[in-house]
C-alpha positions as CSV (number, residue, x, y, z in Angstrom):
1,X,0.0,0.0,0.0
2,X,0.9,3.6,-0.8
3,X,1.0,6.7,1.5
4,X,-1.6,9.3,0.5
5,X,0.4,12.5,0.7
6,X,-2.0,16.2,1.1
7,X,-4.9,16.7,-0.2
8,X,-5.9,17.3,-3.6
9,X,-9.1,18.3,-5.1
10,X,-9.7,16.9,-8.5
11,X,-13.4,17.8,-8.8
12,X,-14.2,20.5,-10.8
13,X,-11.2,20.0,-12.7
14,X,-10.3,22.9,-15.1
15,X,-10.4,21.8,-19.0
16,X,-6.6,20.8,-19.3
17,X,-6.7,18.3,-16.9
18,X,-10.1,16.8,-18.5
19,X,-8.6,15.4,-21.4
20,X,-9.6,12.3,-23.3
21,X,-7.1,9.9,-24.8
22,X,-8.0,9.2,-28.4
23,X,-6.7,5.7,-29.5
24,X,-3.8,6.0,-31.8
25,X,-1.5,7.4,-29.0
26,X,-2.3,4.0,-27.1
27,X,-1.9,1.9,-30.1
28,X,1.6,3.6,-30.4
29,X,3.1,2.9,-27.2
30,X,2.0,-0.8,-27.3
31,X,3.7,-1.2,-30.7
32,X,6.6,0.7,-29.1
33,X,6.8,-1.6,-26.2
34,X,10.4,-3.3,-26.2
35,X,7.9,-6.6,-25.0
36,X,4.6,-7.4,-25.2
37,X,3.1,-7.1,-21.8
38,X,3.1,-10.5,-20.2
39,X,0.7,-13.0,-20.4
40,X,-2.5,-12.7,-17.9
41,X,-0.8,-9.2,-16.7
42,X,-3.2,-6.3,-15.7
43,X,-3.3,-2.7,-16.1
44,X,-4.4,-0.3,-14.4
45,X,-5.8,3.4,-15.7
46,X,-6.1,5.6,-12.4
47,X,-7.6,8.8,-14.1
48,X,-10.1,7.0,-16.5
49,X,-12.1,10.0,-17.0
50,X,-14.6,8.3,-20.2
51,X,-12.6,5.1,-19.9
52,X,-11.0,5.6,-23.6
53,X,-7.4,4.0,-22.4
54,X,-9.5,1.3,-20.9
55,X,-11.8,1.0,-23.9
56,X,-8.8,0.8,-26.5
57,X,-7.1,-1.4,-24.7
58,X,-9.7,-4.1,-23.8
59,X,-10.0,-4.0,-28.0
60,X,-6.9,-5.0,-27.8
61,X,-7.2,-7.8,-25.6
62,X,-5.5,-6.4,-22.6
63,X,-6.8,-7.4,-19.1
64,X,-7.6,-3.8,-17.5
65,X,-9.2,-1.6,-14.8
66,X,-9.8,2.1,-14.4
67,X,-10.9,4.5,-11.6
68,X,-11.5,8.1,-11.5
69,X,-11.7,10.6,-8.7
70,X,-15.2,11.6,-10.4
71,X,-16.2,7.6,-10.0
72,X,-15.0,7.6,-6.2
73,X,-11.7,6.6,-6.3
74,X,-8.9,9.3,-5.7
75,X,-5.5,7.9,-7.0
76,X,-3.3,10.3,-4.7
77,X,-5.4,10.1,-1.7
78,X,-6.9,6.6,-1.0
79,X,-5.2,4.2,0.4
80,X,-7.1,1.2,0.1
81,X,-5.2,0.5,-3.6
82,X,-6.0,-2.2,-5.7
83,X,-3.5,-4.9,-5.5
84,X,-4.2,-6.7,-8.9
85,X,-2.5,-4.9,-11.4
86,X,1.2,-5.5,-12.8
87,X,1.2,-1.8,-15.0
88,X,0.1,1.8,-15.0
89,X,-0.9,3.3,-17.8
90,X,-2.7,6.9,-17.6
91,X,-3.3,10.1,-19.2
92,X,-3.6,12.2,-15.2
93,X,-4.8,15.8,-15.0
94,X,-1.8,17.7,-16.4
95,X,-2.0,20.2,-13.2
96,X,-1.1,17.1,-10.7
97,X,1.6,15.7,-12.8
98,X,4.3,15.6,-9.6
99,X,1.9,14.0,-7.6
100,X,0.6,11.3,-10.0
101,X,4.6,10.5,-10.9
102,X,5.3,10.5,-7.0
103,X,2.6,8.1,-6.5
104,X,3.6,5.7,-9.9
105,X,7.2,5.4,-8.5
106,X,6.2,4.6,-5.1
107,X,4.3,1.9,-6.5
108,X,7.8,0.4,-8.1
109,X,5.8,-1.3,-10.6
110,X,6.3,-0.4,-14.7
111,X,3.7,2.9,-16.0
112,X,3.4,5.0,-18.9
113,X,2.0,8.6,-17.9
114,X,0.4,10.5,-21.1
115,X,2.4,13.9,-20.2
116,X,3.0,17.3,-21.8
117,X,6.7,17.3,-23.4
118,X,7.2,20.3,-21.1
119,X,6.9,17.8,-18.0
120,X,10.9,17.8,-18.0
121,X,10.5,21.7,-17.1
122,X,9.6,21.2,-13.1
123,X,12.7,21.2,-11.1
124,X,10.7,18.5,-9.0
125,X,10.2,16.0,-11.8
126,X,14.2,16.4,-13.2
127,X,15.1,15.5,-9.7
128,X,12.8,12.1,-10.1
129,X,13.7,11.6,-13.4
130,X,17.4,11.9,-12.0
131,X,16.9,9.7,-9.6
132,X,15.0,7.3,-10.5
133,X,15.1,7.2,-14.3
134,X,12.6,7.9,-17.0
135,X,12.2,6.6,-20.7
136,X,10.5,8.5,-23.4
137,X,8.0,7.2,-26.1
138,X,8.0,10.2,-28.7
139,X,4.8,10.4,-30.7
140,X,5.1,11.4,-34.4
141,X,2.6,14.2,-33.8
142,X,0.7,16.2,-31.6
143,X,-2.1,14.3,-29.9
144,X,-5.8,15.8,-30.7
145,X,-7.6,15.3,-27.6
146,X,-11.1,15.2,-26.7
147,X,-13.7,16.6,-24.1
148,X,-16.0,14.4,-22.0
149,X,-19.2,16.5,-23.7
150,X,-17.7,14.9,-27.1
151,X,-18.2,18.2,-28.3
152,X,-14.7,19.6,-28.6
153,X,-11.4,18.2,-30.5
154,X,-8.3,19.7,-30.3
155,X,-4.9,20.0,-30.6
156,X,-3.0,21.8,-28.2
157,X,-0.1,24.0,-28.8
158,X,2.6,21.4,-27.2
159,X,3.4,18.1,-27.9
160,X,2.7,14.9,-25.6
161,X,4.9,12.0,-24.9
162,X,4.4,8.2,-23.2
163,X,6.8,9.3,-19.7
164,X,7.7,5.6,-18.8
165,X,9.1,3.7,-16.5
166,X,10.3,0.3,-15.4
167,X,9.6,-1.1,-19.4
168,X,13.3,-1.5,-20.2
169,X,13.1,0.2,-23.6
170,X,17.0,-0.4,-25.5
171,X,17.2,3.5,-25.4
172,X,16.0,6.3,-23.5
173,X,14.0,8.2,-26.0
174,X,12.0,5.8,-28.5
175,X,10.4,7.4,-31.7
176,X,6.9,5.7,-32.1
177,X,6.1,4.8,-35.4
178,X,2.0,5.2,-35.7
């Protein structure tokens, strides 16, 4: 179990942190993956939101899981965690990006955080990244996301890369493909 740390509201969140995951990005880091994920493995999706991570990967035959603060489950705070996963995979409110890579470390166990390339610009996050490594998945172009409403798709002005960890990619910085 992990220590919850302060609290943090996500309710209400403000329209960058509500950001849907279309699929191709989650196609791309699973073609990107130096392994398949193993056999009978589970993953978990901590900031569901919709459930699109979830969604794409059940199409893909991936055993999965997702909670959401607004469904009753607050990643950084509860500390009743589910012990049946093996990986992490999320795209977390972009304001709470310390906290969500605080909380995937402490779990020791492999994740891929859906991140604004400008992630490496918090003094806080270098010093994780420093000390306890990080691996990039570079997607070939800028990720148009989506509202909850369904009403809205767009691209924002930055790129977005897979921040990963504990995968054992060959190289630090991998160039997705699709």
């Amino acid at each position: 179990m992990v220590k919850a740390t302060g609290k943090l509201a996500l309710k209400g969140r403000n329209h960058s942190d509500n950001l849907q995951t279309p699929m191709w990005p989650i196609v791309s880091l699973m073609n990107a993956l130096p392994e398949p994920l193993k056999d009978n493995s589970i993953v978990w999706e901590p900031a569901c939101g919709t459930g699109n991570i979830v969604k794409y990967l059940k199409q893909m035959n991936q055993k999965c899981f997702g909670t959401d603060i607004e469904t009753g489950f607050d990643f950084l705070q509860d500390v009743n965690d589910p012990d049946n996963f093996d990986y992490i995979i999320s795209n977390p409110p972009f304001s709470l990006k310390d906290p969500f890579l605080e909380r995937c470390y402490a779990y020791g166990k492999p994740f891929a955080l859906l991140l604004p390339i400008t992630a490496f610009d918090g003094a806080k996050r270098r010093a994780m990244f420093k000390e306890h490594g990080m691996q990039l998945v570079v997607l070939p172009r800028r990720v148009d996301f989506e509202f909850p409403d369904g009403m809205y798709k767009g691209s924002p002005h930055f790129f977005c890369s897979w921040f990963t960890w504990g995968f054992n990619f060959d190289k630090d910085i991998t160039y997705a493909t699709n």
